[in-house]
C-alpha positions as CSV (number, residue, x, y, z in Angstrom):
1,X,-22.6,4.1,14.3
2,X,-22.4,4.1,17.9
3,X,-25.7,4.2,20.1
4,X,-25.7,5.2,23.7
5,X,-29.0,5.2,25.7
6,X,-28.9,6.2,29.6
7,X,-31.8,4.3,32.3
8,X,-30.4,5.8,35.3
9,X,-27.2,4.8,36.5
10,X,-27.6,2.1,33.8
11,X,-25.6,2.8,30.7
12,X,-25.6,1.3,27.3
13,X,-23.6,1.4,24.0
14,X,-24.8,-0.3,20.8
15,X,-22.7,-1.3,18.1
16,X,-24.7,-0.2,15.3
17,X,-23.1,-1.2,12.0
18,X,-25.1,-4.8,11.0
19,X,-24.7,-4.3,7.2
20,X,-20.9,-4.5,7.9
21,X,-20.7,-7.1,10.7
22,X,-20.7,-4.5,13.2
23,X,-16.7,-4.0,12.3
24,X,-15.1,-1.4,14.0
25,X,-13.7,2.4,12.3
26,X,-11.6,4.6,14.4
27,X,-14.1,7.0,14.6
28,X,-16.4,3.8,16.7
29,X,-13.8,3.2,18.8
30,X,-13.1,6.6,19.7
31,X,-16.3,6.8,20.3
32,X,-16.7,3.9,22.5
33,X,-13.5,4.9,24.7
34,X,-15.1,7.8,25.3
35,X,-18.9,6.4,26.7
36,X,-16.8,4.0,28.6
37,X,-14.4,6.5,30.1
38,X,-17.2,9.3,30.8
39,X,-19.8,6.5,32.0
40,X,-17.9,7.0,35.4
41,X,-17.5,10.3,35.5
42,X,-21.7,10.8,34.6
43,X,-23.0,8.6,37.6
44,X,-22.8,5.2,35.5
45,X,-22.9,2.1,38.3
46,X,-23.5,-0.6,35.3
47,X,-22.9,-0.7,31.7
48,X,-23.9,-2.6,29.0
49,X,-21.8,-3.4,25.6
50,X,-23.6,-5.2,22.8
51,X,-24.6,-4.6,19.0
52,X,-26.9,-4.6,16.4
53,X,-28.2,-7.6,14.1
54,X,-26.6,-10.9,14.6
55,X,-22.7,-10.0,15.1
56,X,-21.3,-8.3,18.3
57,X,-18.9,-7.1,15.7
58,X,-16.3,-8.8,13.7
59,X,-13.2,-6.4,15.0
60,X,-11.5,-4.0,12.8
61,X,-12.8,-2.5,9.4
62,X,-11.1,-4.5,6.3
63,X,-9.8,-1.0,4.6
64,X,-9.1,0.6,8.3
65,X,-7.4,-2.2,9.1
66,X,-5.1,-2.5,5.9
67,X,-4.5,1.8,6.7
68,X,-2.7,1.1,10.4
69,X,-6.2,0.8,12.3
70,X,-5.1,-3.0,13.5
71,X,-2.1,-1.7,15.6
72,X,-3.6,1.3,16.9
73,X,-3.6,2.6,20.7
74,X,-7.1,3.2,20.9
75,X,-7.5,-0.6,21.3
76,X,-5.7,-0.5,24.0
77,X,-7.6,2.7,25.3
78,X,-10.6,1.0,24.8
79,X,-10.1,-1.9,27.1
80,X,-8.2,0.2,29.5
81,X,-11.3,2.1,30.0
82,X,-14.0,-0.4,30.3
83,X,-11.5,-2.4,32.8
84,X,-10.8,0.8,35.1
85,X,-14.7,1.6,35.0
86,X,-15.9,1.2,38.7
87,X,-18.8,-0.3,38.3
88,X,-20.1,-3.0,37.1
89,X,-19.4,-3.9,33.3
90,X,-21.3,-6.5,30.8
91,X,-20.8,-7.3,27.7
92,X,-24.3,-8.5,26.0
93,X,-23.2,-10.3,23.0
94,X,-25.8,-10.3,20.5
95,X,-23.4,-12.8,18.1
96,X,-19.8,-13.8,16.8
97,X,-17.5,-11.5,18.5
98,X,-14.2,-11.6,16.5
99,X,-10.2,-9.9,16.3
100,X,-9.8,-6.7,18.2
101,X,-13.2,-6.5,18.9
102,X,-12.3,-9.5,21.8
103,X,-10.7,-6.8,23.6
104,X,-13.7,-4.9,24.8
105,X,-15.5,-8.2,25.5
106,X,-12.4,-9.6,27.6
107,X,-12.4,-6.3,29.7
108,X,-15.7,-6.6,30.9
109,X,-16.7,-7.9,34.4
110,X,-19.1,-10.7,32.7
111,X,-19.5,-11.6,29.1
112,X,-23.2,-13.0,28.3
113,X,-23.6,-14.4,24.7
114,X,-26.7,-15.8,22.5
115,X,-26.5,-19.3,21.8
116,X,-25.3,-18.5,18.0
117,X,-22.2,-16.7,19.5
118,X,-18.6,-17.6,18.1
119,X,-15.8,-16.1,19.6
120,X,-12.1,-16.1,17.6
121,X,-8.8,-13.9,17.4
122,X,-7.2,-14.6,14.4
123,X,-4.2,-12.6,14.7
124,X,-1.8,-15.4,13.8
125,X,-3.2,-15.4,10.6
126,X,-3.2,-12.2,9.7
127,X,-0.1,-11.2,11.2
128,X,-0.8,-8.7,13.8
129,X,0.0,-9.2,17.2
130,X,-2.8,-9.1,20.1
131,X,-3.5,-5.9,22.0
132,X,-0.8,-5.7,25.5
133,X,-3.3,-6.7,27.8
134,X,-5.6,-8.7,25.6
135,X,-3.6,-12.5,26.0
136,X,-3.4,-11.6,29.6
137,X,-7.1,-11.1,30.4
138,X,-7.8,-14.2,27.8
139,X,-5.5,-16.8,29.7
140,X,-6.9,-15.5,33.2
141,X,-10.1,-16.7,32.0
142,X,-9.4,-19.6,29.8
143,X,-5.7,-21.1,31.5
144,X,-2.6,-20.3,29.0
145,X,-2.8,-23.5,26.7
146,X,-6.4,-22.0,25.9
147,X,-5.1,-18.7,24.9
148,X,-2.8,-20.3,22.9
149,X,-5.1,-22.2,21.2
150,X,-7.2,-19.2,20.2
151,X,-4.3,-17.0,18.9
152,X,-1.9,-19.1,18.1
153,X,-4.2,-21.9,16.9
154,X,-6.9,-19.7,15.2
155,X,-9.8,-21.5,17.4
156,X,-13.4,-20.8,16.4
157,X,-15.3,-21.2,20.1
158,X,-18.5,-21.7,19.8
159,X,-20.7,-20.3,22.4
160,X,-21.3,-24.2,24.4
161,X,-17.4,-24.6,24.2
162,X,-16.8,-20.7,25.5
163,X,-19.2,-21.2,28.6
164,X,-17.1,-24.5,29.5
165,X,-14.2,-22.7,29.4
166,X,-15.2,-19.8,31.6
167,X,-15.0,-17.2,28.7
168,X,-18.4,-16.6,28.8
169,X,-20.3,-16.6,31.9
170,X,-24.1,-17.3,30.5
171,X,-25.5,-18.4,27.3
172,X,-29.2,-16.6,26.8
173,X,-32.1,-16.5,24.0
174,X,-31.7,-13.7,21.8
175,X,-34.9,-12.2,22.7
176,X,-34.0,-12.2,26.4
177,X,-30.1,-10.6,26.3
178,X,-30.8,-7.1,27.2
179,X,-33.8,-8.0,30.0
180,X,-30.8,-10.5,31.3
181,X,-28.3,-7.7,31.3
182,X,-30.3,-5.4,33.2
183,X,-31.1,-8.5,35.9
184,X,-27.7,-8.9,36.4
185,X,-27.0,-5.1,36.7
186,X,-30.1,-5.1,39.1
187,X,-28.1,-5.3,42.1
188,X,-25.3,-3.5,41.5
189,X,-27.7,-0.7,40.5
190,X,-29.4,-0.6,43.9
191,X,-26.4,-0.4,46.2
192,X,-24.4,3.0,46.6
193,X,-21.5,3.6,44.2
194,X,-18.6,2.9,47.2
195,X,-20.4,-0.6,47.9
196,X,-19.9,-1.7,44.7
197,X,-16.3,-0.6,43.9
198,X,-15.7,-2.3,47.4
199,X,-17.1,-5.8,46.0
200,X,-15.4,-5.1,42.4
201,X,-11.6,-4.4,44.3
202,X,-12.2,-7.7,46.7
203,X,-13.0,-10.0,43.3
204,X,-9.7,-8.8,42.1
């Protein structure tokens, strides 16, 4: 349920579970933390996150949820991995992108969205705290109150608001995601592996 193509140095992972709103198993995450920690290691300079159908993916699986997957460590793995990744990292979202599923999109370099896009964390509500590191990456983008608003509040973003705020970077036509992905990757793509972790470490 987890697609990964290679083009190059360009890497890509697909989400590929649109019948259930693209909501995430152990087994996907697993399986995610591991393209996004051996992308590195394989020669990756860019990757790309995104899903299939119309939802990026609505976070954690109902039933694997209810069975401990909410407060898991591979959450945490997960963004750990696509934050530590060298290169450059995008997340192409192809819809809403909902609970735990924020993580991954919060960890990436740049967060692109279709125009239908929501983004929400509703862990108030269901009583489950964020991931460690997920708050911190949210209110560097979005300023505390904002954060606050989304996880304490239960804010549905829509994709207008999101690009206002700063947590997503560019709002593009469905049919054109991927081909703007792979422009913004372009660059990165062309320039040796040390040039780009030395841009990356200076926007820190």
């Amino acid at each position: 349920m987890i697609r990964t193509a290679r083009e190059g140095a360009l890497h890509t992972a697909v989400i590929d579970r649109p019948d259930k709103a693209n909501s995430l198993t152990l087994e996907m995450l697993e399986a995610l933390a591991d393209f996004a920690e051996g992308a590195g290691q394989a020669g990756a300079q860019a990757i790309v996150l995104t899903g299939a159908g119309t939802v990026f993916s609505a976070g954690a699986d109902l039933e694997a949820a209810r069975a401990g997957l909410a407060t898991s460590p591979v959450w945490e793995r997960l963004s750990g991995a696509i934050a530590a990744f060298p290169g450059l990292s995008i997340a192409a979202l192809n819809g809403t992108v909902a609970g735990g599923a924020m993580g991954m999109a919060l960890a990436c370099d740049l967060r692109l969205a279709v125009p239908e896009a929501k983004a929400f964390y509703p862990v108030m509500k269901l009583g489950f705290l964020p991931q460690p590191s997920d708050p911190g990456r949210l209110a560097a983008l979005v300023g505390p109150a904002r954060a606050k608003l989304m996880l304490m509040g239960g804010a549905k973003i829509g994709a207008e608001e999101a690009l206002a705020w700063g947590l997503f970077d560019r709002i593009v036509p469905r049919d054109d995601l991927m081909e703007a992905a792979q422009a913004l990757a372009a660059d990165t793509l062309a320039a040796t592996p040390e040039h780009a972790r030395a841009i990356k470490a200076l926007c820190r």
